[in-house]
C-alpha positions in Angstrom: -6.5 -15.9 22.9 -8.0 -19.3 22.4 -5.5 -22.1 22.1 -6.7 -25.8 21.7 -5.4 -28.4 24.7 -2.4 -30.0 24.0 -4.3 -33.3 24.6 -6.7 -32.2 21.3 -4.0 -32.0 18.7 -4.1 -35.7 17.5 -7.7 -35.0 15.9 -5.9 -32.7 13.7 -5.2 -36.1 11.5 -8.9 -36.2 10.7 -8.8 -33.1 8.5 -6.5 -34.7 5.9 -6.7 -37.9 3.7 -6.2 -40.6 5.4 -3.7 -42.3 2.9 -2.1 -39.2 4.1 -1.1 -40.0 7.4 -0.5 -44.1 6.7 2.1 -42.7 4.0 4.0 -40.4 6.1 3.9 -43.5 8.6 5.6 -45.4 6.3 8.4 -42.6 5.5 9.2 -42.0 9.1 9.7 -46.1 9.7 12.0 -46.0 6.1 13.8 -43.0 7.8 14.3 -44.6 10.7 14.8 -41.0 12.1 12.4 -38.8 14.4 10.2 -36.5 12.1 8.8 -33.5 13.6 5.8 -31.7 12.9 7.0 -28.4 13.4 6.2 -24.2 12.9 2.9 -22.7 11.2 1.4 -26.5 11.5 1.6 -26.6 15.0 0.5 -22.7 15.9 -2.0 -22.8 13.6 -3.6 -26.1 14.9 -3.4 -24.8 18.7 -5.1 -21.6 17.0 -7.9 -23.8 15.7 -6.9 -22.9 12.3 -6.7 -25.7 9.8 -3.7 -25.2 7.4 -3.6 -26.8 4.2 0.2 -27.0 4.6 2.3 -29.7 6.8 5.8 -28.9 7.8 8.1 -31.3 8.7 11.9 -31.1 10.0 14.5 -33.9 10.1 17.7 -34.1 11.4 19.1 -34.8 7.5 17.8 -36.2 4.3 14.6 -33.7 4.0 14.4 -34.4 -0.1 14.9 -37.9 0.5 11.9 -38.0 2.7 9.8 -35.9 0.0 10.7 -38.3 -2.3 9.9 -41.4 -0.3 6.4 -39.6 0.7 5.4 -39.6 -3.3 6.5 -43.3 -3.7 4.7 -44.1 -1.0 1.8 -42.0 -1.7 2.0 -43.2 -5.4 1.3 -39.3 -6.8 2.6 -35.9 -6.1 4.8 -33.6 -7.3 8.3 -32.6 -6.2 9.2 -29.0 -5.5 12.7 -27.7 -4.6 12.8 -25.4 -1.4 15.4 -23.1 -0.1 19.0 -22.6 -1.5 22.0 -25.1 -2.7 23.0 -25.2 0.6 19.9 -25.9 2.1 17.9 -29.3 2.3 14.7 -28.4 1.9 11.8 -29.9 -0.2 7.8 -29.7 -0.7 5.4 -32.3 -2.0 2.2 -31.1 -3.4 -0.3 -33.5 -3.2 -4.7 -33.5 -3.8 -4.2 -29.8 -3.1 -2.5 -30.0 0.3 1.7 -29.2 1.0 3.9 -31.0 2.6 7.6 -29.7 3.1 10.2 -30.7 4.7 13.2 -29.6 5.9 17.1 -30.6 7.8 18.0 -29.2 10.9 19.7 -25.3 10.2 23.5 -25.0 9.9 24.5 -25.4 13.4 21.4 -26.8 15.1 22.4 -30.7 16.3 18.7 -30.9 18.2 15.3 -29.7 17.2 15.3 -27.7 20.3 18.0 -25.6 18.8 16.9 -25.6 15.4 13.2 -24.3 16.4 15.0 -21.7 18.4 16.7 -20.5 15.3 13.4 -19.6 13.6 11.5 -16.2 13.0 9.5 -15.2 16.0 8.7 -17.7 19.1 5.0 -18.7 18.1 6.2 -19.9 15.2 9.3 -22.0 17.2 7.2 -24.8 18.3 8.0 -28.7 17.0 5.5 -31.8 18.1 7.0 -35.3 17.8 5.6 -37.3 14.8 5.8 -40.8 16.6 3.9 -39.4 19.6 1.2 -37.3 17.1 0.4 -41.2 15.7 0.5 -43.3 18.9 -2.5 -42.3 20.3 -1.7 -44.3 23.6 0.9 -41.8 24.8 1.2 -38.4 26.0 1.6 -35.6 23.6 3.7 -32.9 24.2 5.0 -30.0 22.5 8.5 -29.1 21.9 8.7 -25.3 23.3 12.2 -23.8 23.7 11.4 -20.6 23.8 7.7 -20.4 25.6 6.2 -19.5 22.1 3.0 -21.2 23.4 2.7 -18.6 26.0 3.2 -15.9 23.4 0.8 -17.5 21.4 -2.0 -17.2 24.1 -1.0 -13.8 24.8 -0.7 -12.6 21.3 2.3 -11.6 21.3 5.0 -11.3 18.4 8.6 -12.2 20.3 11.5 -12.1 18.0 14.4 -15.7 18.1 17.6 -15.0 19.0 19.4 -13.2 16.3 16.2 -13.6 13.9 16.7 -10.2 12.1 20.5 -11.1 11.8 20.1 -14.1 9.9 17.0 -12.9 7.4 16.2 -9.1 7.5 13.2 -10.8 6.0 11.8 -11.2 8.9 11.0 -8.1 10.4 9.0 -7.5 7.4 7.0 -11.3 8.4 6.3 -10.1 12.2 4.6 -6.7 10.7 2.8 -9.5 8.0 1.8 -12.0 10.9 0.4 -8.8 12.7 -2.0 -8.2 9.7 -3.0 -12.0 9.6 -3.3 -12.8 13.3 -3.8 -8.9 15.5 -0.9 -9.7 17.3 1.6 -7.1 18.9 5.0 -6.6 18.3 6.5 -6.8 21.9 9.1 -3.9 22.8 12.2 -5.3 22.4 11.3 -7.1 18.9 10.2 -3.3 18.2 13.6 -2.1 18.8 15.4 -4.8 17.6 13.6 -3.9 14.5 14.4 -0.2 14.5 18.4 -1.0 15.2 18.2 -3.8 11.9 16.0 -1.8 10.0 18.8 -1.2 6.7 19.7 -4.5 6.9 16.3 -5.1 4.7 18.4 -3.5 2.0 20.3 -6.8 1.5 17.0 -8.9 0.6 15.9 -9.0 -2.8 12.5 -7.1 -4.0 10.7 -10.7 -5.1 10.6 -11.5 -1.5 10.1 -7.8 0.2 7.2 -7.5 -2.5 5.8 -11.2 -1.5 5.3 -10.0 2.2 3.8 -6.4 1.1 1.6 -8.0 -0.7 0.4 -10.2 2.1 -0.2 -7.1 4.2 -1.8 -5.0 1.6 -4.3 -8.0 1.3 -5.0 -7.8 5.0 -8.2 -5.9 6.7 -5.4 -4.5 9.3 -3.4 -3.1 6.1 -4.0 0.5 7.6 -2.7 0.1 10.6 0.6 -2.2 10.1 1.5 -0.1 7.1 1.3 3.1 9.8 3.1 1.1 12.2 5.9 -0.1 9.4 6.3 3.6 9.0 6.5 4.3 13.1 9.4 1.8 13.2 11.1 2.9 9.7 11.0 -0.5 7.9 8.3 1.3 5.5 10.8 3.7 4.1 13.5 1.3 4.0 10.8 -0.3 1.3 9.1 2.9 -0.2 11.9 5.4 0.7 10.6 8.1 -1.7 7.1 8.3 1.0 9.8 9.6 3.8 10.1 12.7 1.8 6.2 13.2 2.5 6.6 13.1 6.3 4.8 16.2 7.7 4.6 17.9 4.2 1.3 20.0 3.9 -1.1 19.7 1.2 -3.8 22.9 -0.2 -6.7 23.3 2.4 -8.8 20.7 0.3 -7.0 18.0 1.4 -6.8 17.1 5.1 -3.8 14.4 4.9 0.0 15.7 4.6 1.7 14.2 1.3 2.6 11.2 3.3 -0.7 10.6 4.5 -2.1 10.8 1.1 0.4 9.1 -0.4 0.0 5.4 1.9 -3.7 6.0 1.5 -3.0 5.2 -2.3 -0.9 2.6 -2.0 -3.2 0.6 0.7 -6.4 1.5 -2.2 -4.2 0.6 -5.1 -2.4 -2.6 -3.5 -6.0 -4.3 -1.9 -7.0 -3.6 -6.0 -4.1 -5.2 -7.2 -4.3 -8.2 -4.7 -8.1 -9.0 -5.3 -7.1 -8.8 -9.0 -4.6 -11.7 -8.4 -7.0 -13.3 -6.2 -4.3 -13.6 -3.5 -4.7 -14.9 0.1 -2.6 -15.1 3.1 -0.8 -18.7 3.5 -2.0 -20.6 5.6 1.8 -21.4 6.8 4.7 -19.5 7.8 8.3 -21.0 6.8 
């Protein structure tokens, strides 16, 4: 796995605007609080991936600092994220996305709100005030040695991950498709223990991520491995019934078989109609 130095990350600010970067300045001195470049940004730019999304925590005032981005950006548009009891905001701007949100219920540091993210890859947090001073060190803010997962591929559940959004077992199998990398063993059995807790999230999002993964070239293979751990059949019980069912002689898959074979055809069709990507981020 190939993962940019540390050292390497500043350059980043040359793929955007730069009325970008001057504006979000300007927000973090009228904060007068740390901002932290944080998540899907930071993995993606050690992966040498550009992402057209920025994602930003704050210890409080998240739609505050969306709004104070567009004045001082003099354009974009506002979009509510998350629930009522979340702060959480985006700001779409020239095609890019930058969001921002609080610290999680809970967290008082961003060392404890990264740790109370999805999987450990994604828990990583860069200081904005040292991304802009280009005189000091750099360093990034790694609770939970996601960079070392990162370099090794490897999909490691947060603490209690599953527990708070059943979601995201249904994300690691959908950052699998995007990136090749492995479920680890114990994220694989945490999954198996939580796997009916998927029932309590609603279809718009479980369709979302099957979408995602039907769009991938590795569709085949997660989809098999959804069904290994059972998370498949807590989506698509009725294909369960298929398990080890034999078909006439003329066909050489069992119904199951058969029947994810169709789906993966029909679900690539119905993604290419939409002309749907993966994000480029992961919230």
């Amino acid at each position: 796995m190939l993962v940019h130095d540390i050292v390497t990350l500043r350059e980043h600010r040359l793929d955007y605007p730069p009325q970008l970067f001057r504006a979000l300045t300007q927000v973090s001195e009228e904060l007068g609080r740390e901002m932290f470049l944080v998540g899907g940004t930071v993995r993606d730019w050690l992966l040498q991936i550009q992402p057209n999304d920025l994602d930003f925590t704050v210890e409080c005032d998240a739609v505050h600092c969306c709004r104070l981005l567009i004045h001082a950006l003099k354009g974009g548009t506002f979009v509510p994220l998350g629930t009522a009891e979340e702060d959480a905001g985006r700001v779409v701007w020239k095609g890019l996305t930058i969001d921002f949100s609080s610290f999680r219920a809970g967290a008082n540091t961003i060392s404890e709100d990264l740790s109370m993210r999805d999987f450990t890859l994604n828990a990583l947090g860069i200081s904005y005030s040292d991304f802009i001073d280009q005189s000091g060190s750099l360093a990034i803010i790694d609770p939970l040695n996601g960079v070392q997962d990162l370099e090794n591929g490897i999909l490691r559940a947060c603490p209690n991950a599953f527990v708070s959004d059943p979601l995201r077992m249904l994300r690691g199998y959908r950052l699998w498709a995007r990136f090749g990398f492995v479920l680890e063993e114990e994220t694989l059995a945490l999954i198996r223990e939580h796997v009916s807790l998927l029932s309590r999230v609603s279809v718009e999002r479980v369709s979302y991520e099957m979408d995602l993964i039907m769009a991938s070239d590795r569709a085949s293979e997660v989809i098999a491995a959804m069904a290994e751990s059972g998370l498949l059949f807590q989506v698509i019980p009725a294909l369960e019934e298929g398990v080890g069912l034999e078909q006439p002689p003329s066909h050489h898959l069992d119904v199951f078989e058969h029947s994810l074979a169709v789906i993966i055809s029909v679900g690539k069709q119905k993604i290419r109609g939409k002309g749907q990507g993966l994000p480029h981020q992961d919230h």
